[in-house]
VEXLO-914607 format. One record per residue (C-alpha): residue in one letter; x, y, z. Coordinates in Angstrom, 1 decimal. Example, Ala and Ser with C-alpha at 12.3 -4.5 7.8 and 13.67 -1.06 7.14 Angstrom:
// residues 2
+---------+--------+--------+--------+
: residuo :      u :      v :      w :
+---------+--------+--------+--------+
:       a :   12.3 :   -4.5 :    7.8 :
:       s :   13.7 :   -1.1 :    7.1 :
+---------+--------+--------+--------+
//
This chain:
// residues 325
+---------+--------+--------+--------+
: residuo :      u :      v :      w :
+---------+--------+--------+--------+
:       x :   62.2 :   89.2 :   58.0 :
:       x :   61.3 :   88.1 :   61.7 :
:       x :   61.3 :   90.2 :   64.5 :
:       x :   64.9 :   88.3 :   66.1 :
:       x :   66.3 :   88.2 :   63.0 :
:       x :   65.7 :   92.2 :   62.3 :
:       x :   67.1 :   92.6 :   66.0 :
:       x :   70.4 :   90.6 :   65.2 :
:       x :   71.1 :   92.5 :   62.1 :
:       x :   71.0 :   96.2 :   63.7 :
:       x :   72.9 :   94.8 :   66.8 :
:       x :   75.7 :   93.7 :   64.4 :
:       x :   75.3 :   97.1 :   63.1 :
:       x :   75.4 :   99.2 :   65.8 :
:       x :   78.5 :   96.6 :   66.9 :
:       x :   80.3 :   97.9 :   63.7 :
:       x :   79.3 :  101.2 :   64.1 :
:       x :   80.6 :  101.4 :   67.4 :
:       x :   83.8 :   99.8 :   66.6 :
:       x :   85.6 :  102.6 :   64.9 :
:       x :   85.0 :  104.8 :   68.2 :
:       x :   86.8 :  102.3 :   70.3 :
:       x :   90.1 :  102.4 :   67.6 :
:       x :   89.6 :  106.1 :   67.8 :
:       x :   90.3 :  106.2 :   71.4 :
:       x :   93.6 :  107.9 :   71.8 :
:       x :   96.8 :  106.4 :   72.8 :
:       x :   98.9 :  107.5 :   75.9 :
:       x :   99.2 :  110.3 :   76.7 :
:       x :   97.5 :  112.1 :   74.7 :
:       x :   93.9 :  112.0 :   76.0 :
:       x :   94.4 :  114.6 :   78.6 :
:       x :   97.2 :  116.6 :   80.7 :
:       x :   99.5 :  114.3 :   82.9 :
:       x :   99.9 :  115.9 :   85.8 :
:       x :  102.7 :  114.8 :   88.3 :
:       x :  102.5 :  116.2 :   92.0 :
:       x :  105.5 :  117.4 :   93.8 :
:       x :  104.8 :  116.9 :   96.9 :
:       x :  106.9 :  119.6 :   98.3 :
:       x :  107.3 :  123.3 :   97.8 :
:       x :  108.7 :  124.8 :   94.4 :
:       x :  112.4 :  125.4 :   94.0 :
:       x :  113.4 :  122.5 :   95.9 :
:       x :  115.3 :  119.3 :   94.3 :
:       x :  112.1 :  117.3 :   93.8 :
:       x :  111.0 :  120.2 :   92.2 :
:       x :  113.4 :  120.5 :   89.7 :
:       x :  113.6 :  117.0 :   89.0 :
:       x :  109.4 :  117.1 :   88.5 :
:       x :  109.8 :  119.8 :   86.1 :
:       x :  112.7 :  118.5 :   83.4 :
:       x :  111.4 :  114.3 :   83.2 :
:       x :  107.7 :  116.7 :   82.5 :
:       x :  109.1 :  118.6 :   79.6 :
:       x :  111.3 :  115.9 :   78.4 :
:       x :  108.7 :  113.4 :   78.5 :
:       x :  106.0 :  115.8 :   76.6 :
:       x :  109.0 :  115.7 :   74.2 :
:       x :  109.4 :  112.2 :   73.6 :
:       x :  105.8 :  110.8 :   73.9 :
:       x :  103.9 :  113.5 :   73.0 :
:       x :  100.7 :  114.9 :   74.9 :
:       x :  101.0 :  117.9 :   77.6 :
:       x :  103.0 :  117.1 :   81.5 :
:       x :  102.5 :  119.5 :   84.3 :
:       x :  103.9 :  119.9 :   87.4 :
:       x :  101.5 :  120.1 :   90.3 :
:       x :  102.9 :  121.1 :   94.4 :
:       x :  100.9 :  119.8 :   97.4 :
:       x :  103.3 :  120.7 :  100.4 :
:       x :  102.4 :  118.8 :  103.7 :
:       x :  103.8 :  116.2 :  106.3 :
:       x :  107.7 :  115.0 :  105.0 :
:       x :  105.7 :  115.0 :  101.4 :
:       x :  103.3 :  112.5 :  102.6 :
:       x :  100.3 :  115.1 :  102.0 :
:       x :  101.0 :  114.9 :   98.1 :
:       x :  101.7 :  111.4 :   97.8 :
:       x :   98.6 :  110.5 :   99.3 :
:       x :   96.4 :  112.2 :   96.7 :
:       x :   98.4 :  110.3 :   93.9 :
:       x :   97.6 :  107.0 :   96.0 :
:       x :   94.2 :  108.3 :   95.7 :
:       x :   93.9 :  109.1 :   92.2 :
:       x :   92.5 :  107.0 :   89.2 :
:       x :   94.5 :  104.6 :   88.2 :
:       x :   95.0 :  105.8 :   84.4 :
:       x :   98.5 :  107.2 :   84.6 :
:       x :   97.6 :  110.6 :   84.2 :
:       x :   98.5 :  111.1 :   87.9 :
:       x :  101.9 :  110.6 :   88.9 :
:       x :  104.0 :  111.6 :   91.5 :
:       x :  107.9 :  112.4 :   92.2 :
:       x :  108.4 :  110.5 :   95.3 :
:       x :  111.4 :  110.9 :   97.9 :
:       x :  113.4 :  109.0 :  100.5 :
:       x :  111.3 :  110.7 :  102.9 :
:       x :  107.4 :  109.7 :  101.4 :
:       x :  108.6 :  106.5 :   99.9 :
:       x :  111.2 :  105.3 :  102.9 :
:       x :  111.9 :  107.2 :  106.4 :
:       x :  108.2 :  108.5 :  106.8 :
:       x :  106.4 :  104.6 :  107.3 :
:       x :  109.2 :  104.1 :  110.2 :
:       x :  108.7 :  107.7 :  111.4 :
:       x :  104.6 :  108.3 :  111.2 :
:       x :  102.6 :  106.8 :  114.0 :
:       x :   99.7 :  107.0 :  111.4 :
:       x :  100.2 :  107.0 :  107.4 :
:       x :   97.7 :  107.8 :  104.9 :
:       x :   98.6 :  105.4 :  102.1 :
:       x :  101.1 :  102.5 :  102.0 :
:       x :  103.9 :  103.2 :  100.4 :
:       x :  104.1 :   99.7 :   98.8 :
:       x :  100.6 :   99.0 :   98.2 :
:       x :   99.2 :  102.2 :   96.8 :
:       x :  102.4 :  103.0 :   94.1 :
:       x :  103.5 :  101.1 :   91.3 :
:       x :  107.7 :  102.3 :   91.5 :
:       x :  108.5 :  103.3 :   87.9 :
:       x :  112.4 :  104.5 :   88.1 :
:       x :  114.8 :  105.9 :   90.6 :
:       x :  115.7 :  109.2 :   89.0 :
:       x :  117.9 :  110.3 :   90.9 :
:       x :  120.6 :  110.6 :   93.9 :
:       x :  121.5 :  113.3 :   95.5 :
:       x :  124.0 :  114.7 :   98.3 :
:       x :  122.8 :  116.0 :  101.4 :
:       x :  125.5 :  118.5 :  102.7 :
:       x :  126.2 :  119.6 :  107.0 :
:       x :  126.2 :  123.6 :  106.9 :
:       x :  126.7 :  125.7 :  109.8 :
:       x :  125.7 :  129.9 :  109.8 :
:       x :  129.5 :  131.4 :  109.2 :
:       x :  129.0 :  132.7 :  112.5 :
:       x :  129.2 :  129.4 :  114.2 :
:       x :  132.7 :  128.9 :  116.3 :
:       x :  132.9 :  125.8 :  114.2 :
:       x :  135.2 :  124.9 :  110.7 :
:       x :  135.3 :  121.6 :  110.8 :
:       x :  133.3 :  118.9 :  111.8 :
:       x :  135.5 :  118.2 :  114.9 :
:       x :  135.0 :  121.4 :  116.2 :
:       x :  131.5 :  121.1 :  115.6 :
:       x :  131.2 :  118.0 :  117.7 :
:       x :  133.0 :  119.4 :  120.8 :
:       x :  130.7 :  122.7 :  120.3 :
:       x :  127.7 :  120.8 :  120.8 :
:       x :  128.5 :  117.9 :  123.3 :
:       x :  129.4 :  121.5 :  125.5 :
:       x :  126.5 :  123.1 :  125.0 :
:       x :  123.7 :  120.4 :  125.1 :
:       x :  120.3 :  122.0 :  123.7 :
:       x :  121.7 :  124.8 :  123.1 :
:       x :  121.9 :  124.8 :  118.8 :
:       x :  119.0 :  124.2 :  116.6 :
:       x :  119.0 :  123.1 :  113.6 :
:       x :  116.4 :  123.5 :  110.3 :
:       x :  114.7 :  120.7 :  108.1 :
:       x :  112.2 :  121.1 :  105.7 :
:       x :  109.9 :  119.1 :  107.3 :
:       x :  109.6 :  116.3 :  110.3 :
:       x :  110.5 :  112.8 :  108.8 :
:       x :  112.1 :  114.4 :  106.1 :
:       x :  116.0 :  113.1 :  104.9 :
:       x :  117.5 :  116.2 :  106.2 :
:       x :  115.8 :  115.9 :  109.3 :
:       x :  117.1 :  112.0 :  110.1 :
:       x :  120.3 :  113.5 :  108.5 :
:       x :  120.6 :  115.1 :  111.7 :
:       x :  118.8 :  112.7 :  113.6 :
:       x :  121.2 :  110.1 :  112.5 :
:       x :  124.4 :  112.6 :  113.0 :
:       x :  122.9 :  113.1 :  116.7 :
:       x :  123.0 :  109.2 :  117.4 :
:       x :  126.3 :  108.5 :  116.3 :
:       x :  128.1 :  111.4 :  117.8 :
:       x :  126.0 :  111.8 :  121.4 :
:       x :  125.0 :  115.3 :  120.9 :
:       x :  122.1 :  117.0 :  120.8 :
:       x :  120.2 :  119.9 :  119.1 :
:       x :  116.7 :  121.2 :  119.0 :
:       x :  114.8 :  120.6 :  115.5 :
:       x :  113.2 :  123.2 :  114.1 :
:       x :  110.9 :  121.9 :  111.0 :
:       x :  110.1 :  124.2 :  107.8 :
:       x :  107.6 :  123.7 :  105.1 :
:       x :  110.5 :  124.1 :  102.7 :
:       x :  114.1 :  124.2 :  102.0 :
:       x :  113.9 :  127.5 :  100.9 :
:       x :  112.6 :  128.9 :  104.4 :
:       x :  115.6 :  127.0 :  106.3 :
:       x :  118.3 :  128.5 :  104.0 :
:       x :  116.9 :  132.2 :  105.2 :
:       x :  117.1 :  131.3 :  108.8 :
:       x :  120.4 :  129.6 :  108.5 :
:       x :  122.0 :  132.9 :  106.7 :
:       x :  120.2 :  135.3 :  109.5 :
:       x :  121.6 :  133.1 :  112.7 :
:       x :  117.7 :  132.1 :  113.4 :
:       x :  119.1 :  128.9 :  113.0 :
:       x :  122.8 :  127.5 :  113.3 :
:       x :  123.7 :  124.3 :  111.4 :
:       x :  121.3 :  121.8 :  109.0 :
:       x :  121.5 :  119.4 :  106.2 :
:       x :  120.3 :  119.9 :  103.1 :
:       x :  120.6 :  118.9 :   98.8 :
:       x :  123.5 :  120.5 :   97.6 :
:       x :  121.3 :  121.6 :   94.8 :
:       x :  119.6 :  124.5 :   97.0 :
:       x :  122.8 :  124.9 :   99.1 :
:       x :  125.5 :  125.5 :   97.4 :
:       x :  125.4 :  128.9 :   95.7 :
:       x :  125.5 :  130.5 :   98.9 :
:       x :  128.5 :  127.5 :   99.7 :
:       x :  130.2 :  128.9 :   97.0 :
:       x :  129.5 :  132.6 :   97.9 :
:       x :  130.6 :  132.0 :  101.7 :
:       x :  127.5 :  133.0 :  103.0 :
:       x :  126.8 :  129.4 :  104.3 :
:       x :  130.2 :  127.2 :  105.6 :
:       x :  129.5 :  124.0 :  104.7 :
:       x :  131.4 :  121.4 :  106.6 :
:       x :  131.4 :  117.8 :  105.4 :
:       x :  129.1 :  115.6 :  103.0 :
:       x :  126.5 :  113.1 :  104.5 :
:       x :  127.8 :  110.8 :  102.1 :
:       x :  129.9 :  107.4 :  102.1 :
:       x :  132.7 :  109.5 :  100.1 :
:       x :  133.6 :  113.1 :   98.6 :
:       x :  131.7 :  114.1 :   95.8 :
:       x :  133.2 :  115.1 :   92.3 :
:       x :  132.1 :  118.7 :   92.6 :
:       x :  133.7 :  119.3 :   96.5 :
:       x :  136.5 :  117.1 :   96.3 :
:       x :  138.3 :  119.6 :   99.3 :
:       x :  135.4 :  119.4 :  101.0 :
:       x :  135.0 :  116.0 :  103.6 :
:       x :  132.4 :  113.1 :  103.9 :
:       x :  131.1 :  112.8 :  107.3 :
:       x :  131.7 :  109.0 :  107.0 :
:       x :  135.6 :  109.8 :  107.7 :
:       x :  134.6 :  111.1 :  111.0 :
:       x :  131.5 :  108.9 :  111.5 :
:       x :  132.6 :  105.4 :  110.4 :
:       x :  129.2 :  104.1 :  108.0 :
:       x :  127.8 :  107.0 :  108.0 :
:       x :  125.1 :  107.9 :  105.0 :
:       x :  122.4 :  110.1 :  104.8 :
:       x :  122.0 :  110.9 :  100.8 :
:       x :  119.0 :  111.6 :   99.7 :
:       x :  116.7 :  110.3 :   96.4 :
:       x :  114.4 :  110.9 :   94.3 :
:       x :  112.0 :  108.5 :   92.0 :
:       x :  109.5 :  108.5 :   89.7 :
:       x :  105.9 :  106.6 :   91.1 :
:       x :  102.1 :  105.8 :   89.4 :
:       x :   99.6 :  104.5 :   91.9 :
:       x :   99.2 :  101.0 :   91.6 :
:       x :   96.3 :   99.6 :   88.9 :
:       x :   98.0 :  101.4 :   86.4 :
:       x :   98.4 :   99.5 :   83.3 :
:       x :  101.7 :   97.8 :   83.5 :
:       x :  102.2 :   98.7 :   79.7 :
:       x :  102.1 :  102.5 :   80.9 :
:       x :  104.6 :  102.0 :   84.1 :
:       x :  106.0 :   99.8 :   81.8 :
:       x :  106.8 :  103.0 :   79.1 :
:       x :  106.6 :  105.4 :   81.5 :
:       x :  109.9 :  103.3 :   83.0 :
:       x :  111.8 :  103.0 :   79.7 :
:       x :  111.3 :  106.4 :   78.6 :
:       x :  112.6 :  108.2 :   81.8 :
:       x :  115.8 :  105.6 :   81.7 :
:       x :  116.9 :  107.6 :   78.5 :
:       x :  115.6 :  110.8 :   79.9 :
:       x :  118.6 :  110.4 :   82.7 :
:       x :  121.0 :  109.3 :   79.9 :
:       x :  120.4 :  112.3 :   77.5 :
:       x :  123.9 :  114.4 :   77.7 :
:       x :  122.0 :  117.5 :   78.5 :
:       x :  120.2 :  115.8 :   81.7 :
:       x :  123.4 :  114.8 :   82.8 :
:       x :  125.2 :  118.1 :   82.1 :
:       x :  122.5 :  120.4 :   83.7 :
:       x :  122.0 :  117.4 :   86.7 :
:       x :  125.8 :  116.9 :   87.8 :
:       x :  126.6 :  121.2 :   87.6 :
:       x :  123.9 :  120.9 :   90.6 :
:       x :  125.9 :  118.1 :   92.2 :
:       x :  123.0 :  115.5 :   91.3 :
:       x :  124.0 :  112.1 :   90.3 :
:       x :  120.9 :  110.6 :   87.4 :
:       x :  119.9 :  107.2 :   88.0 :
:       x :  117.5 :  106.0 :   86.0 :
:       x :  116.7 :  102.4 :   86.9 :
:       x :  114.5 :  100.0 :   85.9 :
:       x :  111.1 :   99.4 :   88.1 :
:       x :  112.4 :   96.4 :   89.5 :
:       x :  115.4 :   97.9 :   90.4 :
:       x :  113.8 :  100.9 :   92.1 :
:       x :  111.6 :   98.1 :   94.0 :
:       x :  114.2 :   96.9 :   95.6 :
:       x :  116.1 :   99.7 :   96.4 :
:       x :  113.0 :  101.6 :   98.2 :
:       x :  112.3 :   97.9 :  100.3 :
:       x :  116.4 :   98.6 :  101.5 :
:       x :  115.9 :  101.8 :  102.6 :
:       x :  112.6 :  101.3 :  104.1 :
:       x :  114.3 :   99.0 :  106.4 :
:       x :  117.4 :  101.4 :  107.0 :
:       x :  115.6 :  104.4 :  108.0 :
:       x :  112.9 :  102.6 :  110.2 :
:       x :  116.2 :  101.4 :  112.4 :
:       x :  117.7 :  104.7 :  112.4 :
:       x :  114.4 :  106.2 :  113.3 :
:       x :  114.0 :  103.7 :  116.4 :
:       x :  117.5 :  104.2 :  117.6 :
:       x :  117.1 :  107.8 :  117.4 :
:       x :  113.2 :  107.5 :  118.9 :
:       x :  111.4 :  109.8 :  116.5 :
:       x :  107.9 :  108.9 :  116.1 :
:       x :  104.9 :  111.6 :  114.7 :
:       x :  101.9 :  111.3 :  116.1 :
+---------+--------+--------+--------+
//
């Protein structure tokens, strides 16, 4: 046997040798832990949201989720790692209105693109943002409210958790429409603005109804009106702002992102599976106790809706000229 001929033979057999440890690869997910980043504080909505698509996903496809906080800049400090990350879809990321729609009209400077850098894999979910005053306040109704602060110019602040944030251009937005104006004051969660608001620090902000209302319901908090286009299921009594505010809408969302380069068959699955997540009876149960209306859409769907709101915000954030430097 020649020298070339002796060469081909153990390069086809080291070709079949190595083939059986390219089959034995293993499938998503199951190589390693998935971890999806929060990218704001624990306890919150996106929080919440993080934690039951990772359980419920380890339960349908197998392999290990975990839920990862990185708190920093409207959410754009967490978002910017997945950007970042390799493009494998073991790094995902729970996006918001606020990283994925107000921040690129409100940041001077952004450290990823928030078209670009994220492949959009569903919409998850939608949820209320309510206006709460400290019980305090000589306020009950939004009315009242208005005439409090158009006399007394500068003289309320109001919490957020976090500049560029949806409860921050909540306000922002409710400032344009009505003439008034109130001194921001931005947390690092909702958490720390729900403290202040029950101690007086602070008078009057917008938040999810899902950290809100407990203390709504225990009158520790008076909330006055829904930033919503109508009333919501669970507050019927209780007023959208858009009946004093013509158009008015500051809801918030939540959605499910990879960063872009991610095999399409994985956003793909990743998509499909977290559709049925938000249609399982239990998801819906546990979601609309909380006031939190599932979504689940399809990526294209969630494309579209994030290109809308991108373009809403940005002119609310010019008309109301707030820009971060």
């Amino acid at each position: 046997m020649s020298h070339l001929t002796r060469r081909a033979v153990l390069a086809g057999g080291a070709s079949l040798l190595a083939a059986p440890a390219v089959l034995a690869q293993p499938a998503y997910p199951t190589a390693k832990v998935v971890t999806i980043v929060v990218p704001f504080a624990a306890g919150g909505t996106t929080d919440l949201l993080g934690r039951i698509l990772a359980e419920r996903l380890a339960a349908r496809m197998g392999g290990k989720f975990i839920v990862e906080n990185r708190v920093g800049a409207g959410g754009n400090t967490g978002a910017a790692t997945v950007a970042r990350a390799e493009p494998d879809g073991y790094t995902l990321t729970m996006g918001t209105v606020s990283s994925h729609a107000i921040n690129p009209g409100v940041y001077a400077k952004m450290p990823y693109d928030h078209i670009k850098d994220f492949a959009p894999i569903s919409q998850v979910a939608s949820v209320p943002n309510l206006l709460m005053v400290n019980v305090d306040l000589p306020a009950k109704t939004v009315p009242e409210l208005i005439e409090l602060l158009k006399k007394n110019p500068g003289k309320y602040s109001f919490g957020s958790s976090g500049a560029g944030t949806s409860t921050h251009m909540a306000a922002e937005l409710f400032k344009v429409e009505t003439g008034t104006d109130m001194v921001h004051v931005p947390y690092r969660s909702s958490g720390q603005v729900t403290q202040d608001l029950l101690s007086g620090q602070i008078q009057l902000t917008f938040d999810n109804i899902t950290i809100a209302w407990p203390h709504v319901e225990a009158g520790k908090i008076r909330a006055l009106a829904t930033a919503t286009p109508k009333r919501l299921e669970v507050a019927k009594d209780m007023p959208a702002l858009s009946e004093f505010i013509p158009g008015y809408d500051a809801s918030s969302w939540h959605g499910f992102f990879a960063p872009s380069g991610v095999p399409k068959d994985i956003v793909a699955r990743l998509s499909t599976e977290t559709q049925a997540i938000m249609r399982e009876q239990a998801v819906i149960d546990q979601l609309k106790k909380l006031g939190v209306d599932p979504v689940g859409s399809t990526s294209e769907e969630f494309t579209a809706h994030i290109a809308n709101e991108t373009k809403r915000w940005a002119a609310v954030a010019q008309k109301a000229n707030v820009k971060i430097e």
